[in-house]
C-alpha positions in Angstrom: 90.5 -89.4 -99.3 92.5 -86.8 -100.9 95.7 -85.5 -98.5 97.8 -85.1 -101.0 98.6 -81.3 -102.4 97.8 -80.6 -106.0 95.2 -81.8 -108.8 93.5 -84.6 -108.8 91.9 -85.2 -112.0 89.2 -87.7 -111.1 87.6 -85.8 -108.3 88.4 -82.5 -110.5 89.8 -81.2 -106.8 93.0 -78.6 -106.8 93.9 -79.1 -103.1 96.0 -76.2 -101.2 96.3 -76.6 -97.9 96.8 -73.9 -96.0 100.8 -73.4 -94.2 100.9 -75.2 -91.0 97.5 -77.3 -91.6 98.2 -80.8 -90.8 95.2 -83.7 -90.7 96.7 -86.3 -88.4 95.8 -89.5 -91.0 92.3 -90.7 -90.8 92.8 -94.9 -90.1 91.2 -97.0 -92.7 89.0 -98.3 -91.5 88.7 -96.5 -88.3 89.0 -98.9 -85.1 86.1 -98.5 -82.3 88.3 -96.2 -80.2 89.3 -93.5 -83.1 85.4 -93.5 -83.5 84.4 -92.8 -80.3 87.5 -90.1 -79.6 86.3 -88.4 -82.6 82.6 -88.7 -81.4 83.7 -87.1 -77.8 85.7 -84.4 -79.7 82.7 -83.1 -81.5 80.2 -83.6 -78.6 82.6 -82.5 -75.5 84.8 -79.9 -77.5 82.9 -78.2 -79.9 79.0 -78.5 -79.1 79.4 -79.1 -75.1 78.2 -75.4 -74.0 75.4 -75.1 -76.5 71.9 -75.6 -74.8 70.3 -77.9 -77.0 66.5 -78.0 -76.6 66.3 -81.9 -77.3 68.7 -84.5 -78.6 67.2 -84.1 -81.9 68.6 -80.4 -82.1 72.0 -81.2 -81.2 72.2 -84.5 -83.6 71.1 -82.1 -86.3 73.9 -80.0 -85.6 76.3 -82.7 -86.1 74.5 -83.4 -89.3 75.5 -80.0 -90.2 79.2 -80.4 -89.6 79.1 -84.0 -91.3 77.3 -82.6 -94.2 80.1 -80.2 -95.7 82.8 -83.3 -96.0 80.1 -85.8 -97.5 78.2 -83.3 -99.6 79.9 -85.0 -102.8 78.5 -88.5 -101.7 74.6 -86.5 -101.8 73.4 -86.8 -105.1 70.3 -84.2 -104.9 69.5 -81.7 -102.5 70.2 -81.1 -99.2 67.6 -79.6 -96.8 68.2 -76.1 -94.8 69.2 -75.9 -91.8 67.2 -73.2 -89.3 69.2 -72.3 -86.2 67.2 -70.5 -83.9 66.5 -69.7 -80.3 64.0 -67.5 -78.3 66.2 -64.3 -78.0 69.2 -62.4 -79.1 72.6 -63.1 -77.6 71.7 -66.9 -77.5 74.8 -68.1 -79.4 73.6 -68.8 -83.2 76.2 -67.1 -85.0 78.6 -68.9 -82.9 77.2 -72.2 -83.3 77.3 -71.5 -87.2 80.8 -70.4 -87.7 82.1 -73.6 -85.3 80.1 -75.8 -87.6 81.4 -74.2 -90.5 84.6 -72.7 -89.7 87.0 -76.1 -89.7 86.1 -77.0 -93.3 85.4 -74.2 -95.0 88.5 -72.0 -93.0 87.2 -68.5 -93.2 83.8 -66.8 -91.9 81.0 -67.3 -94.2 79.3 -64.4 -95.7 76.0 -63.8 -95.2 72.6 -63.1 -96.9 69.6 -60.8 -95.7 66.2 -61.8 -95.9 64.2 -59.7 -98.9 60.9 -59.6 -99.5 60.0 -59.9 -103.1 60.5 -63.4 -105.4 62.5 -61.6 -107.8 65.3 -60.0 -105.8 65.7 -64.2 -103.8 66.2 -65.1 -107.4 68.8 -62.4 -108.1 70.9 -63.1 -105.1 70.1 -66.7 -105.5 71.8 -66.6 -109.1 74.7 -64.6 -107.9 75.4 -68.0 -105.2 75.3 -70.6 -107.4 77.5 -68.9 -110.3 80.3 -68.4 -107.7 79.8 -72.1 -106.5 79.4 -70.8 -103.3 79.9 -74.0 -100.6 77.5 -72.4 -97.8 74.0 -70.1 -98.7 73.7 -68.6 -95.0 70.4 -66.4 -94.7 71.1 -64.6 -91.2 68.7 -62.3 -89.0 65.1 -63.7 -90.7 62.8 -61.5 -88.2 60.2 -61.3 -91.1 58.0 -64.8 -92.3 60.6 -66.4 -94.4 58.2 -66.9 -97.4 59.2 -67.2 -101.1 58.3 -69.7 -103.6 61.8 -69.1 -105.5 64.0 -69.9 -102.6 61.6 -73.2 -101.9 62.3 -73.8 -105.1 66.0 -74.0 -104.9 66.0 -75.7 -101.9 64.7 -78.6 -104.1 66.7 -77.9 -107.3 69.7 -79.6 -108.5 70.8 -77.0 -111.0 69.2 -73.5 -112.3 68.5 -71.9 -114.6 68.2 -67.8 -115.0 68.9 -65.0 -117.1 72.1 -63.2 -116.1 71.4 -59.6 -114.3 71.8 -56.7 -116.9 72.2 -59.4 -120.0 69.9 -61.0 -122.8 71.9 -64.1 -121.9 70.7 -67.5 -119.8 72.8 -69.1 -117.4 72.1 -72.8 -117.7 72.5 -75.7 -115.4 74.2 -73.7 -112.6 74.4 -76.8 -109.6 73.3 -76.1 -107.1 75.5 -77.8 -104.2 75.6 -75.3 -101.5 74.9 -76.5 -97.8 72.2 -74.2 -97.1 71.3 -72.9 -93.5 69.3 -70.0 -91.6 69.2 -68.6 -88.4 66.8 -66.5 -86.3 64.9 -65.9 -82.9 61.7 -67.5 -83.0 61.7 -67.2 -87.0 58.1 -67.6 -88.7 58.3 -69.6 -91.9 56.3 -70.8 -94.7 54.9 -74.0 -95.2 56.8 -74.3 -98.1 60.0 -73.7 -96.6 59.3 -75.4 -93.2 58.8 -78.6 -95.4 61.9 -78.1 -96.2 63.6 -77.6 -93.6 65.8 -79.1 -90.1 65.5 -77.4 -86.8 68.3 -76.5 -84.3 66.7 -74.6 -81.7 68.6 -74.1 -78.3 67.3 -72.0 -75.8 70.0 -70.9 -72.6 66.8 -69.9 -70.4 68.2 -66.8 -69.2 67.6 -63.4 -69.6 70.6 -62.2 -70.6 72.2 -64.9 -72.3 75.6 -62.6 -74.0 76.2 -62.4 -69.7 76.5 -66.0 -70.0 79.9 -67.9 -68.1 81.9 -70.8 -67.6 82.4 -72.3 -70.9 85.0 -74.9 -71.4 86.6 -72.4 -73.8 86.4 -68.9 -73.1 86.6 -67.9 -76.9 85.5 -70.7 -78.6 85.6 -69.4 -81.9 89.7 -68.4 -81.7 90.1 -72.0 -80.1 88.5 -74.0 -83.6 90.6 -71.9 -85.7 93.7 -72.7 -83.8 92.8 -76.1 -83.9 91.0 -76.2 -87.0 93.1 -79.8 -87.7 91.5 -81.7 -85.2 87.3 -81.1 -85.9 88.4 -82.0 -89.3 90.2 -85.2 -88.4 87.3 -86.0 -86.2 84.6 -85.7 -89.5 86.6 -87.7 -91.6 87.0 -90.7 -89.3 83.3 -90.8 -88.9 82.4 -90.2 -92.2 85.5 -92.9 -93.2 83.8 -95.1 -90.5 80.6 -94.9 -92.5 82.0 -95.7 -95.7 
């Protein structure tokens, strides 16, 4: 557990906290009640108003918030995680950025589907040499189908020629937590093998018209207590341990 700023050689980690950013200290081991408080806080706080189809959906949506703290400890690849939901207006982008938003502290930019092998390995390339931590494809309303991004869903490094150069770019890692969203998305074979569903479905017609969330705008609520989801991963995932 790294809380304290600066370099730390053996996990080859610079870490910067941000000004004001505090962690209240993760208890080693955690006792039975910090577990459950931190369970309630994920389940009653962050995920409460999102209309889960089954248990399975929302328990792979905590595995998405888990995942970004314990990617280190995952020694291979991860599979992609497809958000989706019968209709616009549902909530997916919302539900990403409050899984995403407490550890990574900004919102994550986002890739468009494209149709051709060649161009997924382009962008694909471009990812992995900035090291990005998510791959986010948003908006797939075509089949998601491409042998190249099934292949890197399975990789752990790659290998490609760099764009406009003779030169190769060798055993890029590929560590990225990788996720996808879309209403009622159509996807390979290939890539549904690899791949976790999150579907929740609000059952209304108009969901955006949607009221009486326990907070009004949930997204300005994480990032002002961005702390607290992170405290709440760590005892778990310290629990674990």
């Amino acid at each position: 557990m790294l809380t304290t700023s600066g370099y730390h050689p053996g996990a080859k980690i610079y870490y910067a906290p941000a000004a004001g950013f505090v962690v209240p200290s993760i208890p080693t081991p955690p006792a039975p009640c910090d577990i459950q408080r931190a369970k309630e806080f994920i389940l009653d706080e962050l995920l409460c108003d999102f209309p889960f189809v089954s248990e399975a959906d929302r328990a792979h949506a905590v595995a998405v918030f888990l995942l970004l703290y314990a990617r280190d400890f995952i020694d291979g690849p991860t599979p992609i995680h497809l958000i989706e939901a019968p209709s616009a207006g549902s909530g997916k982008g919302l539900l990403v950025d409050v899984l995403l938003l407490p550890a990574v502290g900004r919102h994550i930019g986002v890739l468009v589907e494209v149709r051709e092998d060649d161009e997924w390995r382009k962008r694909l390339t471009s990812c992995f040499l900035e090291g990005r931590t998510v791959i986010f494809i948003d908006n797939v309303n075509r089949p998601l189908n491409s042998g190249v991004l099934a292949a890197a869903l399975t990789a752990s490094t790659w290998d490609d020629r760099l764009l406009s150069k003779n030169t190769m770019a060798r055993s890029l890692p590929v560590r990225s937590v990788w996720l996808t969203a879309g209403n009622n998305p159509v996807l390979s074979t290939e890539i549904a093998r690899r791949c976790v569903r999150i579907r929740h479905d609000p059952k209304v017609d108009r969901p955006w018209q949607r009221e009486g969330f326990r907070h009004c705008d949930l997204r300005s609520w994480v990032a002002e207590h961005r702390a607290d989801p992170v405290w709440a991963a760590l005892t778990l995932i310290q629990a674990w341990l």
